[in-house]
N, C-alpha and C positions, 0 to 999 in steps of 0.2 A: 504494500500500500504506500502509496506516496506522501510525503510530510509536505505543507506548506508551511515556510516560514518566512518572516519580514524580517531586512538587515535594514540599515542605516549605512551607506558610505558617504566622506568626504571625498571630495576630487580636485585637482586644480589643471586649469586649461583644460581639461574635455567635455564634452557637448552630448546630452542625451543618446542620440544615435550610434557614438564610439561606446558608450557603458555597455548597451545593448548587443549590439553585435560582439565585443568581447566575451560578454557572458556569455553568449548564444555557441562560440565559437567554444566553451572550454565546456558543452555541453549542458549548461543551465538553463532551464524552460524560466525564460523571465515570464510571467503573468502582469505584469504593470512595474513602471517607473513613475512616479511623480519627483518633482520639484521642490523639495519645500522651502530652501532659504538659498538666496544667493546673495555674494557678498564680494563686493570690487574689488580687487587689491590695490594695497597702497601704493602711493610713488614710489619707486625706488633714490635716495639723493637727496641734495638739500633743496627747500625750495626758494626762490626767492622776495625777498622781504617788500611789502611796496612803499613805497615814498612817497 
């Protein structure tokens, strides 16, 4: 019998359709991806001050 179960991962720079198709490819039946939190990344460097 098969187990359903929910993970949670973080990821940085990839795009819904790269998670998918990796999992798909190391043989995991994804059933759904959602989105929940996305989050910019910061500048890398100093920034400059205004005057």
């Amino acid at each position: 019998m098969a187990t359903n179960s929910n993970f949670m991962l973080k990821v940085t720079d990839a795009k819904l359709p790269d998670i998918q198709k990796a999992l798909q490819q190391a043989g995991i039946t994804v059933r759904s991806i959602i989105e929940v939190f996305k989050e910019e990344g910061k500048a890398e460097g100093k920034t400059e001050e205004a005057k």
